[in-house]
Structure formats: C-alpha cells, structure tokens
DRENDO-1510 file (C-alpha; in Angstrom, 1 decimal, always signed):
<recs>
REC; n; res; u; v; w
REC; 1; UNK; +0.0; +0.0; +0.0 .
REC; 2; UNK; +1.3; +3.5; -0.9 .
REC; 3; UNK; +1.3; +6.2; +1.4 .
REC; 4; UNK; -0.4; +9.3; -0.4 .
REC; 5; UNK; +1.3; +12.3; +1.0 .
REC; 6; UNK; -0.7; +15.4; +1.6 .
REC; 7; UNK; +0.9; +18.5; -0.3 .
REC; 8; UNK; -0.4; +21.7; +0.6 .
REC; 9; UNK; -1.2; +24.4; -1.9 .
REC; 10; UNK; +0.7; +27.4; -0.9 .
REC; 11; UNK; -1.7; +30.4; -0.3 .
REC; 12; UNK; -1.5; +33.0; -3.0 .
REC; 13; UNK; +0.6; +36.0; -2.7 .
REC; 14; UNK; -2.1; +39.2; -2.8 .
REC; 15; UNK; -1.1; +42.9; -3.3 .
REC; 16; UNK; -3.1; +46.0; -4.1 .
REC; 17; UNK; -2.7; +49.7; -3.9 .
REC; 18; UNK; -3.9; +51.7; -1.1 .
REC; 19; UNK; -4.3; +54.9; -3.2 .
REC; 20; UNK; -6.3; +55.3; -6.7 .
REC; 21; UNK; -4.1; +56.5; -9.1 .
REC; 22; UNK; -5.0; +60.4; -10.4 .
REC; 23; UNK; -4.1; +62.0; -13.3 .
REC; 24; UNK; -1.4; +64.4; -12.9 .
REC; 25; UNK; -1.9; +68.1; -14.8 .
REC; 26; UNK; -1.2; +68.5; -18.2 .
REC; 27; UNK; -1.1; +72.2; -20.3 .
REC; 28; UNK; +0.2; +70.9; -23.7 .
REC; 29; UNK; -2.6; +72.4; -25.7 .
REC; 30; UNK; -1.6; +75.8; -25.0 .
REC; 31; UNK; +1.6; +75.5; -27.7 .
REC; 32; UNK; -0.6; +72.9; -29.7 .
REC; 33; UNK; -1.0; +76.2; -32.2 .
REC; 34; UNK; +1.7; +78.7; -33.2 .
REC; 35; UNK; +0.9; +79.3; -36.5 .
REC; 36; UNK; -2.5; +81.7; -37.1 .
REC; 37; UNK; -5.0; +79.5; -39.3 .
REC; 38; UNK; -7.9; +80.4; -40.8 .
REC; 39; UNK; -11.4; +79.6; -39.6 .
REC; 40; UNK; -14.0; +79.2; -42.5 .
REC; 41; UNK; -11.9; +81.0; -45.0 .
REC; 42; UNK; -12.4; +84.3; -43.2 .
REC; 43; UNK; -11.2; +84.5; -39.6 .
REC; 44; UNK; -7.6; +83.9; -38.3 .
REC; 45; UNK; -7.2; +81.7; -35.2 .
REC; 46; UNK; -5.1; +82.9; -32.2 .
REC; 47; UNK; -1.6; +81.3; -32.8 .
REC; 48; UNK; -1.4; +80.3; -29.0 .
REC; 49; UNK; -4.9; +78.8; -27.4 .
REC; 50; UNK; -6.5; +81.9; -25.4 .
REC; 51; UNK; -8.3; +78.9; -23.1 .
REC; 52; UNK; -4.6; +78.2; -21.9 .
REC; 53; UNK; -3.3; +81.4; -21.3 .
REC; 54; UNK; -6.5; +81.8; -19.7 .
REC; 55; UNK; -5.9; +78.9; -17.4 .
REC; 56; UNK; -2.6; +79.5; -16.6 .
REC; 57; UNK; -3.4; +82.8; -15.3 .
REC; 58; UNK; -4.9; +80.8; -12.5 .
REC; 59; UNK; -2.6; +78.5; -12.0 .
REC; 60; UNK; +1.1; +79.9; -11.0 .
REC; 61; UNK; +0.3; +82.5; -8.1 .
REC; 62; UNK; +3.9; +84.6; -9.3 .
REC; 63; UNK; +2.3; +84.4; -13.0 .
REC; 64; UNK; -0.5; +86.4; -11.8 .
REC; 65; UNK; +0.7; +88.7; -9.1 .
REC; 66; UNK; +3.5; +89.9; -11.2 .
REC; 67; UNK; +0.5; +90.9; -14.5 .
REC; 68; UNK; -1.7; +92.0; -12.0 .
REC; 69; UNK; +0.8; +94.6; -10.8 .
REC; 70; UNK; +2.2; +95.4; -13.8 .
REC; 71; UNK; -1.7; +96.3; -14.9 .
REC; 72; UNK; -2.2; +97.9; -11.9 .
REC; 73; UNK; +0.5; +100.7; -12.1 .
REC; 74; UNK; -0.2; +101.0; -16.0 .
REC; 75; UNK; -4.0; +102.2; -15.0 .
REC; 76; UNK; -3.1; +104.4; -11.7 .
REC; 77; UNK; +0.0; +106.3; -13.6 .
REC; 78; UNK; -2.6; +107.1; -16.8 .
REC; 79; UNK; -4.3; +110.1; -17.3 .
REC; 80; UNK; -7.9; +109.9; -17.9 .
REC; 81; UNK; -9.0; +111.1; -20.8 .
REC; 82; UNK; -12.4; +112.1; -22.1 .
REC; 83; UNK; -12.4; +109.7; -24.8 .
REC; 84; UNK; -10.4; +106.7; -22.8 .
REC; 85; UNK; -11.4; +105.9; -19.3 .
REC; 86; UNK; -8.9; +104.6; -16.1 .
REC; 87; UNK; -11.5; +101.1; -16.0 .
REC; 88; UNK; -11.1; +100.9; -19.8 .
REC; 89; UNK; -7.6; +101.8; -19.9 .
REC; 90; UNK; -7.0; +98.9; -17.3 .
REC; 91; UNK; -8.8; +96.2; -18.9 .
REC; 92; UNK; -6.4; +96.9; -22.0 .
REC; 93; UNK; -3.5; +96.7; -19.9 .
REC; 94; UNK; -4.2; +93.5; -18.4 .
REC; 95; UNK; -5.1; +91.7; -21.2 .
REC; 96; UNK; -2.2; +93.1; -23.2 .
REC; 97; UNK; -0.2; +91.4; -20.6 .
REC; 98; UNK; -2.1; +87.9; -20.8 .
REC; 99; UNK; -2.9; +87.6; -24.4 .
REC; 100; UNK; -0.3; +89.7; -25.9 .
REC; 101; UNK; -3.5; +91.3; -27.3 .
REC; 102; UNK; -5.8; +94.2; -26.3 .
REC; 103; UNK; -8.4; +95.6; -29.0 .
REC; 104; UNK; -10.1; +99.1; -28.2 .
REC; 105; UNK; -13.3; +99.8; -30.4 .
REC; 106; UNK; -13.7; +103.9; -31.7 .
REC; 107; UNK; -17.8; +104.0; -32.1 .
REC; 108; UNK; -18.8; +106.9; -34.4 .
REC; 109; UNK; -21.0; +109.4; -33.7 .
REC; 110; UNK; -23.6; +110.4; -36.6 .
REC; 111; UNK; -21.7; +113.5; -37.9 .
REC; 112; UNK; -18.5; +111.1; -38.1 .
REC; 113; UNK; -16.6; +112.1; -35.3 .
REC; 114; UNK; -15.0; +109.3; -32.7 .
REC; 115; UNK; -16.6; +108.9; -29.6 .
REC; 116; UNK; -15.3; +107.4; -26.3 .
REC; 117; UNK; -13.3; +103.8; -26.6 .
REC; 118; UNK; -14.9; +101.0; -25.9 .
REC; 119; UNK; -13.1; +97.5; -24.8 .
REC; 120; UNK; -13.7; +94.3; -27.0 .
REC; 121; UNK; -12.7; +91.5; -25.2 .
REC; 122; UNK; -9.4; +89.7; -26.4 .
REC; 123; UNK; -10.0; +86.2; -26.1 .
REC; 124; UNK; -13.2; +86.2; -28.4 .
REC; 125; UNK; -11.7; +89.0; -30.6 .
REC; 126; UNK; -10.8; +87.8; -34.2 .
REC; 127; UNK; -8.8; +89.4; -37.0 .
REC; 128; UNK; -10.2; +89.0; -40.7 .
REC; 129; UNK; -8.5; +87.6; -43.7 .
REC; 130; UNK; -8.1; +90.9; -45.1 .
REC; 131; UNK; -5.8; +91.9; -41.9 .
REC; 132; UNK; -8.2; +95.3; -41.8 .
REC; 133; UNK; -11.4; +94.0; -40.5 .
REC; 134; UNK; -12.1; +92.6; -37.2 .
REC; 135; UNK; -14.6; +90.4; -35.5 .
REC; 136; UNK; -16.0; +89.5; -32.1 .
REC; 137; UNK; -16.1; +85.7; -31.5 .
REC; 138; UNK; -17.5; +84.1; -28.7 .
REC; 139; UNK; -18.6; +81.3; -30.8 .
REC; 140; UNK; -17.4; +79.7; -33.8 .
REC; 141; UNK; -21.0; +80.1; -35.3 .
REC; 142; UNK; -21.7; +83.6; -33.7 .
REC; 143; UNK; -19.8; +86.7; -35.3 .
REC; 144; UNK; -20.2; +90.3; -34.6 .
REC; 145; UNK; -18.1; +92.2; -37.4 .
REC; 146; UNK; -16.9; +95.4; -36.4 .
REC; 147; UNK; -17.0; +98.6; -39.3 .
REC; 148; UNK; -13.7; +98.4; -41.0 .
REC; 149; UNK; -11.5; +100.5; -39.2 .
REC; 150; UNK; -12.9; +100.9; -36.1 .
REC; 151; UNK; -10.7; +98.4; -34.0 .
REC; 152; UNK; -7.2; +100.2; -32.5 .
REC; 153; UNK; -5.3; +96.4; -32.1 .
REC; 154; UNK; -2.5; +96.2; -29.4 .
REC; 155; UNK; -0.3; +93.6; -30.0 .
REC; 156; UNK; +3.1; +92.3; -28.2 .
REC; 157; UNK; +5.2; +91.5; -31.7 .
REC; 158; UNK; +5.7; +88.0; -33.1 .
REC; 159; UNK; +8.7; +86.6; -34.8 .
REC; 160; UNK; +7.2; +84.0; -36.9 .
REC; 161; UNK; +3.5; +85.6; -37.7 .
REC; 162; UNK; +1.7; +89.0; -38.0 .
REC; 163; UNK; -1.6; +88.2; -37.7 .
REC; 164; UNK; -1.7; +88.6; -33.8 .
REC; 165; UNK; +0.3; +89.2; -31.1 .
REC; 166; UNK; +2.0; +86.5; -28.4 .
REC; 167; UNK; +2.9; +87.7; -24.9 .
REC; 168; UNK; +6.4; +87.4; -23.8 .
REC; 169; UNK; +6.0; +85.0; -21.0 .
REC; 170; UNK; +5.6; +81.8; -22.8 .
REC; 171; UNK; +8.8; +80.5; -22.3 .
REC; 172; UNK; +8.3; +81.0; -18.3 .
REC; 173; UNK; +4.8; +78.5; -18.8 .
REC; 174; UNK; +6.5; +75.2; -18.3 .
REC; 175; UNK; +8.1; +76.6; -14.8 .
REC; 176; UNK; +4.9; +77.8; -14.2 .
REC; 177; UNK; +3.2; +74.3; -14.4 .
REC; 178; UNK; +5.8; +73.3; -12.5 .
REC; 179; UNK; +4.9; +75.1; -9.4 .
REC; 180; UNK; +1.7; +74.0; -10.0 .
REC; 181; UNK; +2.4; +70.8; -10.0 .
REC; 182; UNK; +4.6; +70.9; -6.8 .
REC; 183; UNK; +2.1; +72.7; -5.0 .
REC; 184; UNK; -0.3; +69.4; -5.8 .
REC; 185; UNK; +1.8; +67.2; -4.9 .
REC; 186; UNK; +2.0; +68.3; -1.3 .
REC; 187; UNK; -1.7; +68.8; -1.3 .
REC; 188; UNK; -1.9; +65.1; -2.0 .
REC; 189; UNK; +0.6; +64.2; +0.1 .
REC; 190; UNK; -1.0; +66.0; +3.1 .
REC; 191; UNK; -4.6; +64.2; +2.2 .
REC; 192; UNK; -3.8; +61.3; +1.3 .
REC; 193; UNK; -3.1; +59.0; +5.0 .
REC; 194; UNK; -0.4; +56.3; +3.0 .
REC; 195; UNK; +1.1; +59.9; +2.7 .
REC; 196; UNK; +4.5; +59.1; +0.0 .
REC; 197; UNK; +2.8; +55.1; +0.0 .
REC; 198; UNK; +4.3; +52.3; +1.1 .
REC; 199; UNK; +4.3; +48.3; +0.7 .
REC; 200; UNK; +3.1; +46.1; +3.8 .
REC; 201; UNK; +4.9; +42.8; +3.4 .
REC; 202; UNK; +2.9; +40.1; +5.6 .
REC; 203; UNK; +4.3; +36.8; +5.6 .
REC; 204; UNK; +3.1; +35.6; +8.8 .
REC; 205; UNK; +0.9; +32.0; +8.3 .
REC; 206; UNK; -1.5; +32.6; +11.0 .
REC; 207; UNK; -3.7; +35.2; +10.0 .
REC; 208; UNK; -6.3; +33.6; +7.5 .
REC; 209; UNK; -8.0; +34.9; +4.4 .
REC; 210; UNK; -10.8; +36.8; +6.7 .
REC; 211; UNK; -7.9; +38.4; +8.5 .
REC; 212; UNK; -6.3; +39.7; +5.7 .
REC; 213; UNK; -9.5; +41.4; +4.6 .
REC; 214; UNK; -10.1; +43.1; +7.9 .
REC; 215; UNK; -6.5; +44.3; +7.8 .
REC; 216; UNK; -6.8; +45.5; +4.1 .
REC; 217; UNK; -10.5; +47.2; +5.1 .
REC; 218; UNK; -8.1; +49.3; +8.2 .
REC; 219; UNK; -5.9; +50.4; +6.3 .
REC; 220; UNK; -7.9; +52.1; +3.2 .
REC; 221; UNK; -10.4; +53.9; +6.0 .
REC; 222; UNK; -7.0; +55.1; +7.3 .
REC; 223; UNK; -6.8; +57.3; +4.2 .
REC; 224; UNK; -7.9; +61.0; +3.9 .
REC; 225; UNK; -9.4; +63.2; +6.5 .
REC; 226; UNK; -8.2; +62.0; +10.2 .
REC; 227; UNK; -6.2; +59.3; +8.5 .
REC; 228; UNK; -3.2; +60.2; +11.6 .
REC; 229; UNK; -5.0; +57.3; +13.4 .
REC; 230; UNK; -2.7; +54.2; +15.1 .
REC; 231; UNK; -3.7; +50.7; +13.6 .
REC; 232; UNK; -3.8; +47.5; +15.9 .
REC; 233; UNK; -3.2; +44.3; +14.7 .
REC; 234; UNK; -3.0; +41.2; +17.1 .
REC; 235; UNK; -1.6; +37.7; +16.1 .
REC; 236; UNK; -1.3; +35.4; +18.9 .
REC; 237; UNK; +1.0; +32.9; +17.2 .
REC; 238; UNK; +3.0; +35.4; +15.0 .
REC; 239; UNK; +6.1; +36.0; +14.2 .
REC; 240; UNK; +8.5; +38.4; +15.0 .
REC; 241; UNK; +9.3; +39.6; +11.6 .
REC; 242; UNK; +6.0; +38.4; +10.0 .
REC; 243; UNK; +4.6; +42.1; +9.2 .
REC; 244; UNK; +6.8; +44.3; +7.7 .
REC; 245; UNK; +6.0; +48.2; +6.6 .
REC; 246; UNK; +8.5; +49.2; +3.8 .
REC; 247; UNK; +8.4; +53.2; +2.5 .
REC; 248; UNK; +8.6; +53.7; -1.1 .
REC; 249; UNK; +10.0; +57.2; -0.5 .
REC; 250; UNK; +10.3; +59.7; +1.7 .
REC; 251; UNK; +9.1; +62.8; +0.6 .
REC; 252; UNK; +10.0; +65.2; +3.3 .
REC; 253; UNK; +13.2; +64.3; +2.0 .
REC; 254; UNK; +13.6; +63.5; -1.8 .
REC; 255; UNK; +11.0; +65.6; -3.5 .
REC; 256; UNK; +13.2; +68.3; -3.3 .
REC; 257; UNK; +9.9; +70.5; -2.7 .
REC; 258; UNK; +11.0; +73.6; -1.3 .
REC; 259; UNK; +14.0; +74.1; -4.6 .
REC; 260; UNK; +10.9; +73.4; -6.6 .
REC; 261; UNK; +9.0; +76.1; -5.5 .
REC; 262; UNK; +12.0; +78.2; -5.6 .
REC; 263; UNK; +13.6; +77.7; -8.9 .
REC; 264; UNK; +10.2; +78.2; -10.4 .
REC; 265; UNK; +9.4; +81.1; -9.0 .
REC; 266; UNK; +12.6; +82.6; -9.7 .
REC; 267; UNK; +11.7; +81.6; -13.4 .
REC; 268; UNK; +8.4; +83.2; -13.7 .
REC; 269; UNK; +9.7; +86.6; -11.9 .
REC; 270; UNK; +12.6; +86.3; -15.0 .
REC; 271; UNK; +10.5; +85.8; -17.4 .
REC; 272; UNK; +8.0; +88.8; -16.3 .
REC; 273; UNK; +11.1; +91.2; -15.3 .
REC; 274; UNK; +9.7; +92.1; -11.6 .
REC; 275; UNK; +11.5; +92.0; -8.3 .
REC; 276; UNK; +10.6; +90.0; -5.8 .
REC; 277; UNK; +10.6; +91.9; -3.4 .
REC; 278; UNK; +7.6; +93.9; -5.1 .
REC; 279; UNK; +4.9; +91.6; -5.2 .
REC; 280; UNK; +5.8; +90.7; -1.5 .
REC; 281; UNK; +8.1; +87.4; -1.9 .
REC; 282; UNK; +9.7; +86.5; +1.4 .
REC; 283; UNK; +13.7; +86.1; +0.9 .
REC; 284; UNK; +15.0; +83.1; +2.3 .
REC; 285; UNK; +16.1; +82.6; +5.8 .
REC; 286; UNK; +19.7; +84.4; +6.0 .
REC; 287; UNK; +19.4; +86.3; +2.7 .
REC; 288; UNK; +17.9; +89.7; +2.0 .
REC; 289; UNK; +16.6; +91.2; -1.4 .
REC; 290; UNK; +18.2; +95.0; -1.1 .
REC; 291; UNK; +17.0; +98.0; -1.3 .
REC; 292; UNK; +13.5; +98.0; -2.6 .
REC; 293; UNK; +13.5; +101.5; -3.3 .
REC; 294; UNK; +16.3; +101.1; -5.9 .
REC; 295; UNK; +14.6; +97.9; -7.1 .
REC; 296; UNK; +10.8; +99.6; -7.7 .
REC; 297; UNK; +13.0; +102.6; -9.3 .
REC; 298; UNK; +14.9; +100.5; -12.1 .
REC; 299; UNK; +11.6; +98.2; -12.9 .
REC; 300; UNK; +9.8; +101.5; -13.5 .
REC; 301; UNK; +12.3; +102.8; -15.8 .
REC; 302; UNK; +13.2; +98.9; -17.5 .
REC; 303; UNK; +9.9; +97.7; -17.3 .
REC; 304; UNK; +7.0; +100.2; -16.5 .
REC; 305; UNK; +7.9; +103.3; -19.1 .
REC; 306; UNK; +8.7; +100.7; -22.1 .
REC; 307; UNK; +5.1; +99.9; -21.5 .
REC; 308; UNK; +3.5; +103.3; -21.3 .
REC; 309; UNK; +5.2; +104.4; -24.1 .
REC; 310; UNK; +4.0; +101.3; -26.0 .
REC; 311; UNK; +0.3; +101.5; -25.1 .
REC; 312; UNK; +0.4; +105.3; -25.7 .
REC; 313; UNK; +2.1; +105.3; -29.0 .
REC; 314; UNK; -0.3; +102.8; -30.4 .
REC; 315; UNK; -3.5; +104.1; -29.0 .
REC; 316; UNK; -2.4; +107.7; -29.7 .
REC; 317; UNK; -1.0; +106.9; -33.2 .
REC; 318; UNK; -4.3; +105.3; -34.0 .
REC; 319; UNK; -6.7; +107.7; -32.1 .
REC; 320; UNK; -5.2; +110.7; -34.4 .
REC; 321; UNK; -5.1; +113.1; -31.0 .
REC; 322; UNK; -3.6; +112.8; -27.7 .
REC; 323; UNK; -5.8; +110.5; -25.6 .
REC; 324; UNK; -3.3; +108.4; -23.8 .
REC; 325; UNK; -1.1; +109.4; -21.8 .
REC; 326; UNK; +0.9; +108.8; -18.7 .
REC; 327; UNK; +2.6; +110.4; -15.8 .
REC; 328; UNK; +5.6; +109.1; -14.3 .
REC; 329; UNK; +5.7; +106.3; -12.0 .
REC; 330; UNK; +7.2; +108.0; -8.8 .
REC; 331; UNK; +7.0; +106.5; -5.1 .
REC; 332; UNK; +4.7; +108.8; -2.8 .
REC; 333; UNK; +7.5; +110.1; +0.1 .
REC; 334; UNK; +10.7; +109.4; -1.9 .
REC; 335; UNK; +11.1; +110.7; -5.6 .
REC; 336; UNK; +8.3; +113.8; -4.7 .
REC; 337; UNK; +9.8; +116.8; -3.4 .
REC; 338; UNK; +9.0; +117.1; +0.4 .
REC; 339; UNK; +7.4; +120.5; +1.3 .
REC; 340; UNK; +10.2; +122.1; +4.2 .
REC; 341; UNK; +8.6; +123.5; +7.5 .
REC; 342; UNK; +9.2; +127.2; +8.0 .
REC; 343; UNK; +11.5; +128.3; +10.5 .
</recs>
C-alpha cells in the first residue's frame, strides 16, 4: 500500500494599492498652435490657445501677481481722458499682458466724429483675412463684425506671424506648471493618510483569508481626513518579523519640494522682469533682497515706461489726438519733493 502524501497548496501572494491612481496636470494644448490658421476662410485663429493662457493665469500664483501689478501701475500712472477711461484703460492693460493682445473699439457718432473707446474682449476677438477687419467671436457660429476701421489692435510682436500678437512669457509656462504641479503634490501628500505610499509585506501564516481582509478594510479607511489614526493588529502565534511596513520614499526628504517652488518662481519673476521683493516674496532665511527703493525705481524705468510708451504710442498713433497718456511712475515720500517747514 502507498502512502499518499498530503501537499499543501501554498496560499497566493495578494497585493493591491492603497491609493487610486489620479491624473497628474497637463497644459500641452496651450503650444498645440503657433501658426495663425484660418477659420471658414475668413477669420484667423489665435496662434497660441487663449483657453490656456486663460488657465494659466490661475494656475502659478507669481504668473499672476506679477501681470496684476504690472496692470495695476499702468491704470493708476494714466491720465484719464475724455475719450479713454482709467476702467477701460485697465482692462487693456491686463489683457495686453495675458494675451499679448488688447483691441479698443472707436464707435462713431452720426456726424462722423470718434466717440469714447470701448473695450472688445481679447479672447473672443478675431482678425479677418483681409488683416483690416475685425470680429467679435465668442462662438465659432456667432460673429459680430466690427465697421472696417474701427478696432485700434494692441499687440506684443511676433517673430514668426503678423496676424496677432503673443505675450512674452511663454517661455516662463513650463516653470509655471511646475509650481503648480509641486504645490499638488504636497496637497496630496498632506490628504492622502499612505502619505509618500508604502508596501506592507505580511508573511506571517496565521492570520487567514478573513484576517487579511479586515486588515486591508483598516488600512484604506486610514486614508484621507483623520487618517493620523494608530492601527492594531493582534496575532497570537505570530512571528517576530512576520509584518513588515516598507516606504517607497520619503518625501520630506527627496521631492526636493521647497528648490521646486523656488527655482520656479525665480523663473516666472525672470520671465515677467519684476522683483521679488515687489509683489511681496519673502527672501529666504539668511538672505535679503536689497533695497527696494532702488529695485521699484529701475523696474519703472526697464519695465514700466517701455510699457506706457507702447500703449500710448499705439493708442495715440491710431486715435489721431492725444488720448493716452501717462505720468511718471514715482514712489509717494521718496522721488516727490517734500514740502520744508518754515522756520
């Protein structure tokens, strides 16, 4: 008689994530253009996608402070005009900045004579195939022309088109994205309670198929908000090394978070041409930025006055009269002349 020995199956080795996987952000339809084509025959398309540079205006908070200031000292050093409003004048300046566009409309009164400047909105603005006649676009099957020269167009120049303009900052967009993307990263490394992740190795043969459930059921409720909870887990028989909790990473350490942040900012302010100490950017511990006074008074003459004088040209050259203009951008208590008490 032959004894039949009993061979046992071994049980199967299980894994499985403790985190769903999430898509990380992606831009790359903002350069899917740059080349002005032609919509129907008749209307050029913006060389760079308007949605984007819409989007990204959101997305790096350096990006936006820096054209929000930039706007903001265009509209409070210009004079108001009868003809060209501070509000209007504003509007023009900002979108200048994000677009590399900014369209003012010159309605006509019934004797033929200009009347005050409206604002056409730059991301549904279109140029026409004849370069002379412009449209407003907020859908592909809705079109408001505007009379043939009535639109004064505002445009940051291009070197490989001449249809539109393309702001200045594109090359800062990828650091941009970055910052973004660093700033999620720590946002799901603070919510998510596996935190970097990490792989829990349990080769221990007592617990059985219902404990390895109830162990896997722990450990996903441990995730999200008030996931800093402590975990029991009680084998009678077990052995000493038969649970083992292995980090994938440690990202306090490797993600190198803090340089990202940095060096991304520092690319953005390049790119844009502002100091940081003007849009209130804290310098790191042990260093100092300088003397802001010095710094506001060389980004007003390198930055500021190339922009007045670009706006005001434009608007001015097209207006035929004087209706932009600009005083210079001084700081209240330092460049005025201070008033001396009598003696």
């Amino acid at each position: 008689m032959t004894n039949m020995a009993t061979v046992e199956e071994p049980q199967a080795v299980e894994a499985f994530t403790f985190g769903e996987p999430e898509a990380v952000l992606d831009r790359r339809e903002i350069f899917d253009y740059f080349e002005s084509n032609l919509i129907d025959g008749q209307w050029y398309e913006m060389p760079v996608s308007v949605d984007g540079l819409t989007r990204m205006l959101r997305a790096g908070v350096h990006h936006a402070s820096a054209i929000d200031l930039k706007a903001k000292i265009l509209a409070s050093t210009f004079r108001p005009h009868l003809r060209l409003s501070r509000s209007t004048l504003l509007k023009v300046a900002k979108e200048y900045l994000v677009f590399g566009n900014a369209y003012l409309e010159e309605p006509r009164n019934r004797l033929g004579a200009g009347m005050e400047f409206k604002h056409s909105l730059a991301k549904y603005t279109r140029r026409h195939a004849d370069l002379e006649t412009f449209g407003f676009m907020p859908r592909y099957s809705e079109v408001h022309t505007f009379r043939k020269g009535s639109i004064c167009h505002i445009m940051e120049p291009d070197v490989d088109q001449e249809v539109y303009g393309v702001p200045q900052y594109l090359a800062s967009l990828q650091a941009s994205l970055l910052n973004e993307s660093a700033t999620l990263f720590r946002r799901r490394y603070y919510t998510n309670g596996s935190h970097a992740g990490f792989i829990l190795y349990l080769t221990d043969p007592t617990p059985n198929q219902k404990d390895v459930d109830g162990l896997r059921a722990a450990l996903k409720s441990s995730k999200g908000i008030g996931n800093f909870r402590n975990l029991f887990f009680h084998s009678p028989k077990g052995e000493k090394d038969g649970i083992k909790l292995i980090p994938i990473g440690e990202a306090t350490a490797k993600d190198e978070f803090l340089n990202i942040k940095n060096v991304s900012r520092d690319d953005q302010l390049a790119a844009h041409r502002v100091p940081p100490e003007l849009i209130a950017v804290v310098p790191s511990s042990g260093t100092a930025f300088g003397n802001v006074v010095n710094a506001a008074r060389v980004f007003a003459r390198n930055e500021i006055q190339p922009l007045q004088t670009h706006l005001a040209s434009t608007i001015n050259d097209f207006a035929g009269e004087e209706v932009c203009r600009f005083d210079t951008y001084r700081l209240p208590g330092v460049d005025e002349p201070q008033t001396q008490p009598l003696k």
